[in-house]
C-alpha positions, -999 to 999 in steps of 0.1 A, spaced: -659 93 -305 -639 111 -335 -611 117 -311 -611 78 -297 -609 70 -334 -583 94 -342 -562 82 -313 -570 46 -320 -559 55 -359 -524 70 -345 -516 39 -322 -520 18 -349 -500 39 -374 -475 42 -347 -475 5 -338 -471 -7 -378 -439 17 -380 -419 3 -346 -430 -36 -361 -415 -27 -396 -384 -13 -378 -382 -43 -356 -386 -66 -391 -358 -47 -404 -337 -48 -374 -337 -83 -377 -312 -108 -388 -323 -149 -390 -292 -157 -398 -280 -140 -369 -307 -134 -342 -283 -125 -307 -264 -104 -339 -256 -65 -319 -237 -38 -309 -233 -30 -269 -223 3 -254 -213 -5 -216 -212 26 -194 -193 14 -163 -185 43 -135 -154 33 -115 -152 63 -88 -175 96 -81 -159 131 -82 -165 161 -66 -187 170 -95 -194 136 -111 -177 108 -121 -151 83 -139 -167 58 -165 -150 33 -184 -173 31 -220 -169 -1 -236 -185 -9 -275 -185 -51 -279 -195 -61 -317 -211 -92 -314 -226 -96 -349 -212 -129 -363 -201 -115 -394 -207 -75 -400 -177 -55 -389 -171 -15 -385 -147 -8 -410 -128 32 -414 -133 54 -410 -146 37 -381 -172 43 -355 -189 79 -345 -206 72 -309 -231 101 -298 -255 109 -271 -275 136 -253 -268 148 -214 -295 153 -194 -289 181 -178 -260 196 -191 -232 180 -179 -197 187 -196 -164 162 -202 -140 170 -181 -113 148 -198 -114 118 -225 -82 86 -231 -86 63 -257 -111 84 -277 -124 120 -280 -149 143 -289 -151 160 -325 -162 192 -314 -158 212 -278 -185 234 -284 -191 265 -269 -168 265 -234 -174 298 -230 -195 299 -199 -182 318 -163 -181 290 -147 -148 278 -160 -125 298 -146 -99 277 -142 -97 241 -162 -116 245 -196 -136 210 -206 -122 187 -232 -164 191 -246 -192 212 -234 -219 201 -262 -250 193 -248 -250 165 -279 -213 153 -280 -199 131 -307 -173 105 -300 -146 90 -322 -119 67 -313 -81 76 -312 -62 65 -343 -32 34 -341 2 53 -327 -20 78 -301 8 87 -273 7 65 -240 -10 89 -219 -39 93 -238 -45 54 -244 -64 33 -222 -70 -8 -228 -86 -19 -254 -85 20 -275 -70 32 -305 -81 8 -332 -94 42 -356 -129 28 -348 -124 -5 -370 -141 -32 -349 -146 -69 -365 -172 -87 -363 -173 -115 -333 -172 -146 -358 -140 -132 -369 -117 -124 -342 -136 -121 -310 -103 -100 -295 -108 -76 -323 -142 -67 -317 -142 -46 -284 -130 -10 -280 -131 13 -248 -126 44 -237 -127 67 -205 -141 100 -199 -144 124 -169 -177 137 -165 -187 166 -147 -220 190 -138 -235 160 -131 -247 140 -100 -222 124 -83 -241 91 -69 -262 61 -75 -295 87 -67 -284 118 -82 -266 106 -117 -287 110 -147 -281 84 -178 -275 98 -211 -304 99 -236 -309 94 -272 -277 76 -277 -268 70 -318 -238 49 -334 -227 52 -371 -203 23 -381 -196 43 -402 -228 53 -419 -263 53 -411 -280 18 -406 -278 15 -366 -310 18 -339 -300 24 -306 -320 16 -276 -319 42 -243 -298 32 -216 -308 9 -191 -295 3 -156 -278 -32 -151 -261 -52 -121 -228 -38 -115 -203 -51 -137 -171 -75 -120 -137 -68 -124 -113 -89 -117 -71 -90 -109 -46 -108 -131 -44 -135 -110 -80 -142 -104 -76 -138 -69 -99 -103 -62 -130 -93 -76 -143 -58 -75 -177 -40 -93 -183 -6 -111 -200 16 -89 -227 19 -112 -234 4 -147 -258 7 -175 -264 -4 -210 -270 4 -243 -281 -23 -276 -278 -6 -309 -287 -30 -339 -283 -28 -379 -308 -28 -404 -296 -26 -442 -332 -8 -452 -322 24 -429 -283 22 -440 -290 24 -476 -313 31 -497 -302 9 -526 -283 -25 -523 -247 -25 -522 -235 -60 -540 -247 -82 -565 -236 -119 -574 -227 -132 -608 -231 -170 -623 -211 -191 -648 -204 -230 -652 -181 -254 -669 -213 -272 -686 -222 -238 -702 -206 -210 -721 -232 -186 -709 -228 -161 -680 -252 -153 -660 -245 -112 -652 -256 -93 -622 -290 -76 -623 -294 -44 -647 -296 -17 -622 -290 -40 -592 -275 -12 -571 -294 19 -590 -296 30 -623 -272 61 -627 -255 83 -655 -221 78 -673 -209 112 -655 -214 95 -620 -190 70 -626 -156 61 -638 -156 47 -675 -120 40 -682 -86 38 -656 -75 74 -677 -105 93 -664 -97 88 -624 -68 115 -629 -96 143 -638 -115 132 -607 -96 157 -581 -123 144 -556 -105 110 -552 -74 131 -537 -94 157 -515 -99 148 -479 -139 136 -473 -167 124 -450 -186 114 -482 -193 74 -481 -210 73 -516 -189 49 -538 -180 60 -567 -183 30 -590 -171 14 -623 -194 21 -650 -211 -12 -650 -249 -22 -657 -255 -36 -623 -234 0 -607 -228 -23 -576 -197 -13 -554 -189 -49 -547 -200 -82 -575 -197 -120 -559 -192 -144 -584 -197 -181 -585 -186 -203 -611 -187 -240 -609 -157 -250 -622 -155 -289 -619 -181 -321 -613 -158 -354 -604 -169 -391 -592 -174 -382 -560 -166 -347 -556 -173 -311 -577 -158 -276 -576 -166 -242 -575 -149 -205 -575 -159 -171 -555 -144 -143 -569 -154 -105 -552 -145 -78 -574 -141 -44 -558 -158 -19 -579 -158 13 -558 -127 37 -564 -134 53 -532 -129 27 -502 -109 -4 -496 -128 -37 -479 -106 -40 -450 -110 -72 -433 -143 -78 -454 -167 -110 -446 -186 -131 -469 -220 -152 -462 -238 -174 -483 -263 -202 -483 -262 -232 -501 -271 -264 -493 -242 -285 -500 -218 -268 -476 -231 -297 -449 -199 -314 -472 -173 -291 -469 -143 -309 -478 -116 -281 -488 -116 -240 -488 -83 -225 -504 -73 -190 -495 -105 -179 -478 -108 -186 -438 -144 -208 -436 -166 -211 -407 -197 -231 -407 -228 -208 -393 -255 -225 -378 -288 -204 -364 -309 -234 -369 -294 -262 -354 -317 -284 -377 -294 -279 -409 -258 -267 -423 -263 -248 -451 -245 -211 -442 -209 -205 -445 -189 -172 -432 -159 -167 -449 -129 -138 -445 -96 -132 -457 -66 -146 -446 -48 -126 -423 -16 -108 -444 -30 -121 -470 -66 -115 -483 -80 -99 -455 -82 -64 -475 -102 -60 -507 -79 -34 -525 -100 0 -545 -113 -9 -579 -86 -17 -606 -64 -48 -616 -60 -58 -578 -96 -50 -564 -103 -89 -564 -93 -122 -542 -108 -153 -550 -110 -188 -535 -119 -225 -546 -141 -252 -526 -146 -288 -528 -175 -303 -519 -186 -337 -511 -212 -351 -535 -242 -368 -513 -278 -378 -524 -296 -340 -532 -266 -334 -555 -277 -326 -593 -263 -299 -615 -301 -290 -626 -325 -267 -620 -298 -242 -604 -293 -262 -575 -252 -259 -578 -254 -219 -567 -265 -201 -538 -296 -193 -525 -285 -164 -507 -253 -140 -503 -238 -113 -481 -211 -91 -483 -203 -75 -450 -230 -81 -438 -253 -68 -464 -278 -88 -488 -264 -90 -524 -292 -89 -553 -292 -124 -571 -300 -129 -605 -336 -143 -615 -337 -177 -612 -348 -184 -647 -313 -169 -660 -293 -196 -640 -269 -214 -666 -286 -243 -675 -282 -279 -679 -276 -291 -717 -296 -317 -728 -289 -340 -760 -311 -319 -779 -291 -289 -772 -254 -305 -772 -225 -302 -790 -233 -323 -826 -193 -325 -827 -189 -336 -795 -219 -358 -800 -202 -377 -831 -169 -380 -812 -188 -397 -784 -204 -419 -805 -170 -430 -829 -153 -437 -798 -182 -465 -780 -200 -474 -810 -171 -497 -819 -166 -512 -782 -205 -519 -780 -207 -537 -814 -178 -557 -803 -198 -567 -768 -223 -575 -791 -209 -599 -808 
């Protein structure tokens, strides 16, 4: 009975775990929202095969930025690459063995780890779709941007539909932690087809694997935070004290002067720890809003993202948020705007990304670690400057949930009992007169 118990107990434990994994996994803003890893093998060999390996972002709006993407995997029973174009692995491991006596494998790790090839890689090592340094876009971006591919020789391994054995325990970093990969699966042949559209032919064999992104495993303190101001009030609303983690003056960089004692900056490095401002929020990346006009029919606000982190650049960065007034979108300067829509019941989530040439790369921390854009909206019936209602409900920076301020710090509404007395007398000497004079 104790042992029924103590199994039930460990189900259950076990059970909770993979349903708070799945929670985490999970993006309502973006529910088909993954990564796909496309093994497709295009001939057998005398000792295994020819695949074609193809990584498709389709999340709407979180890219893989550089250093780009690490791709990893265990054989099954100890097959070797022969060969790689359009990517490679990082380490051969231990080639050693008897059995190569002639042709020594481009890897022979049991657990191999994949990167792509860099922009400029000579012709013969490139194959379609390569050599992007790993940087993939997201889908709601540039759809043409967001494959990569790669082809590798495999060998010490079966060498048809019965005897090949799938890779296991397949992991991506994009490039840190935060991705879940599934184990491969075994699909219908994929279809290739001619330039002209006039042949079809299939991979001999194909499988697949779904890796998807949870900001709970890729960090274990938020990476942005959002600001408010307003035209009707002189207070600012700052991000959060401690938004992104509370740390010490000696972790960050106080003034411009002190960057040229930090030899770090200069040294080559794997590290992805940002290495911050000195700020109260310590928050790589800060969103502002400030709404910065209200006319007849129309008002106005400005986004501005600062760059706070002396150690990366935001290329080709994307920014959500919810609000919802952006069902009367009437103007977005300098930012590219796309409405999203995962409920098809309202409009209230925008993506937006940087102008290509332009914007598109949110420079290291210092005078030009900032771009900034301005939107008009259409005033309809729920409009009303009170109770917070002109700023966002929600915001994301690549792809990642900023920490808002509390709710009861929003700048607020004036009233008469807490206006201007000056502007209040002005007011009054200028319509006094022209209501007396109605009046008589």
């Amino acid at each position: 009975m104790n042992s029924d118990k103590h199994k039930l107990l460990t189900f259950s434990a076990t059970s909770f775990l993979f349903l708070i994994s799945l929670a985490a996994a999970f993006d309502f803003l973006d529910p088909n929202g993954k990564i796909e890893i496309k093994w497709d093998v295009m001939y057998w060999t005398a000792d295994g095969y020819v695949a074609t390996v193809t990584i498709t972002n389709s999340q709407t709006y979180r890219h893989i930025t550089s250093p780009g993407w690490t791709l990893g995997w265990v054989w099954a029973k100890g097959e070797v690459i022969w060969s790689m174009q359009g990517a490679e692995a990082t380490d051969q491991g231990d080639c050693s063995s008897s059995t190569f006596t002639g042709t020594i494998p481009h890897s022979c790790k049991r657990d191999p780890s994949v990167v792509d090839l860099l922009p400029g890689a000579p012709y013969n090592r490139q194959v379609a779709m390569c050599c992007k340094g790993g940087v993939l876009t997201s889908w709601g971006q540039d759809p043409s941007s967001a494959v990569s591919a790669f082809q590798l020789t495999v060998g010490h391994s079966g060498s048809s539909n019965k005897t090949v054995r799938l890779p296991k325990n397949f992991t991506l970093n994009g490039p840190g932690l935060g991705y879940t990969c599934s184990q491969a699966k075994i699909v219908p042949p994929s279809a290739f087809y001619s330039s002209d559209g006039r042949r079809k032919t299939n991979a001999l064999m194909t499988w697949n694997v779904t890796c998807s992104y949870s900001q709970f495993l890729a960090s274990q303190t938020p990476t942005c935070c959002v600001s408010m101001s307003s035209f009707y009030n002189s207070k600012v609303t700052p991000c959060k004290a401690c938004a992104c983690g509370c740390q010490e003056e000696t972790a960050c960089i106080l003034t411009e002067s002190d960057l040229q004692s930090i030899t770090e900056l200069n040294a080559p490095t794997n590290d992805s720890a940002p290495l911050v401002q000195c700020t109260t929020h310590n928050c790589p990346i800060q969103v502002h809003w400030h709404v910065k006009e209200n006319y007849k029919g129309y008002w106005r606000v400005k986004i501005t993202i600062s760059n706070l982190n002396y150690r990366l650049n935001y290329s080709q960065w994307t920014l959500v948020v919810e609000h919802p007034n952006f069902n009367n979108t009437v103007e977005v300067y300098s930012f590219v705007y796309k409405p999203l829509t995962p409920f098809i019941s309202k409009n209230d989530t925008a993506l937006f990304h940087g102008l290509k040439s332009f914007n598109d790369v949110l420079l290291q921390a210092g005078p030009n670690g900032n771009v900034h854009s301005e939107i008009i909206f259409q005033k309809d019936s729920t409009f009303t400057l009170e109770h917070g209602w002109a700023f966002p409900q929600k915001v994301y920076f690549d792809g990642d949930e900023c920490v808002m301020p509390s709710p009861d710090s929003y700048p607020f509404l004036p009233n008469l009992a807490n206006a201007n007395p000056i502007l209040l007398s002005t007011l009054a000497c200028i319509f006094l007169p022209i209501f007396f004079t109605l009046l008589s």
